[in-house]
C-alpha positions in Angstrom: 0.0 0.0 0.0 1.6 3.3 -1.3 0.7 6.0 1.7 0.8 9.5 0.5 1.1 12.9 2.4 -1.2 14.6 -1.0 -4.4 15.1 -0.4 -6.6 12.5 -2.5 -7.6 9.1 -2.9 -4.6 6.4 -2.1 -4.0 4.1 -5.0 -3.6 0.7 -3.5 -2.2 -0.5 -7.0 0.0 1.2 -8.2 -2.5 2.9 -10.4 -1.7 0.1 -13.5 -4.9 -1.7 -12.4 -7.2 1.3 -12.4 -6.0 2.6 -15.7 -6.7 -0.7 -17.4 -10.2 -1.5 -16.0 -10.7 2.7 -17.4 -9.8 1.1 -20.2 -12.3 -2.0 -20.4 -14.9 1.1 -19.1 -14.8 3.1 -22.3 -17.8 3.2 -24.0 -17.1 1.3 -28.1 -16.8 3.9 -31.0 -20.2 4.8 -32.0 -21.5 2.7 -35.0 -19.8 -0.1 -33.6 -20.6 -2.8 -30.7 -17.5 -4.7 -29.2 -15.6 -3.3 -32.1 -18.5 -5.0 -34.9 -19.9 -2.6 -37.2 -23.6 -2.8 -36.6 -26.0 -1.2 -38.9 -24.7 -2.5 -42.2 -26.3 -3.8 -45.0 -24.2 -5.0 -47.9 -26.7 -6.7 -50.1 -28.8 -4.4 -53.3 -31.4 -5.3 -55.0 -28.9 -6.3 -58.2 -27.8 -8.7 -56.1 -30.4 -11.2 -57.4 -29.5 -14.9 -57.4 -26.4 -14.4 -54.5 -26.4 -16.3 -51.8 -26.9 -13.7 -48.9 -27.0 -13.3 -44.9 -29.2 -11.2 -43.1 -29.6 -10.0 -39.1 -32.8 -8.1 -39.3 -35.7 -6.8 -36.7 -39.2 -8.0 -36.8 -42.2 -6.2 -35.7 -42.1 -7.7 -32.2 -38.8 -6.6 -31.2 -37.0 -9.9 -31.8 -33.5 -10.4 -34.4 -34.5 -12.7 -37.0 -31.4 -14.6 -39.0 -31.8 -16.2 -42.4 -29.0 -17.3 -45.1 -30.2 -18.3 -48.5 -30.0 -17.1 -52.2 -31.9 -13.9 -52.9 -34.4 -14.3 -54.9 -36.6 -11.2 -55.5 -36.8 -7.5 -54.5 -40.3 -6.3 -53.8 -39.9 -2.8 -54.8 -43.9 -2.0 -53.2 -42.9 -3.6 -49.8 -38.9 -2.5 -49.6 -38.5 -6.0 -48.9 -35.6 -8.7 -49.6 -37.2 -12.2 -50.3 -34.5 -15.1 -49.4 -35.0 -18.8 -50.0 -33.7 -20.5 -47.3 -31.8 -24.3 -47.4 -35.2 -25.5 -46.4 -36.8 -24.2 -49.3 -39.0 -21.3 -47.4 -39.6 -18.0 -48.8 -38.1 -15.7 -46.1 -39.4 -12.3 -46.3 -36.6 -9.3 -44.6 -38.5 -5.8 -44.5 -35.6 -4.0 -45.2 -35.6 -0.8 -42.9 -35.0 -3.7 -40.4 -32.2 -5.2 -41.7 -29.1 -4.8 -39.1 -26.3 -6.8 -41.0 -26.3 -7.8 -44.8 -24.0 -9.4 -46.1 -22.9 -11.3 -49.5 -21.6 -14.8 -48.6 -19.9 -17.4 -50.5 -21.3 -20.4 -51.8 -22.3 -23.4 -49.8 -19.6 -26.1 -49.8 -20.4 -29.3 -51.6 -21.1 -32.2 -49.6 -22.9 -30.5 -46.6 -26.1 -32.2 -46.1 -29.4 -29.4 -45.9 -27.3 -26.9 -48.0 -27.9 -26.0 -51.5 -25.3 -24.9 -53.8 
């Protein structure tokens, strides 16, 4: 324990400690949570026929998640419409979308996934 004659609080640690856990206390950059861009969405309508990744909002308040091949872009609804590996129409309003994304292909050989 480091005792001090200066008014103020007594650092008990040497002051390392405290600076480090400042550190871990700073608020992330705006736009970005735990360093991840958040807000982002990759994917246009001329993307047609790419296989895509969405994180989007739904009505309730819940994250929805859905990677498929785009299919269509309904212009009337602003809405993405994804076919998932399951073969479901996915629809992903897209004011809501929070992250989206281009992906790569499947890989061959994995059962459920398309190509």
């Amino acid at each position: 324990m480091r005792v001090s004659n200066l008014p103020g609080p007594v650092s008990t640690t040497g002051g390392k400690s405290r600076r480090r856990s400042q550190e871990l206390r700073r608020p992330p950059r705006a736009g970005t949570v735990r360093g991840v861009a958040i807000g982002r969405n990759q994917v246009r309508p001329q993307d047609l026929g790419r296989r895509v990744s969405f994180q989007y909002e739904l009505p309730n308040g819940y994250v929805g998640e859905v990677v498929g091949i785009l299919e269509a872009w309904d212009d009337a609804a602003n809405t993405f419409l994804v076919r998932n590996r399951d073969g479901g129409l996915v629809r992903v309003p897209a004011l809501g979308v929070r992250h989206g994304k281009i992906v790569p292909p499947s890989p061959r050989g994995v059962p459920g996934e398309r190509s």
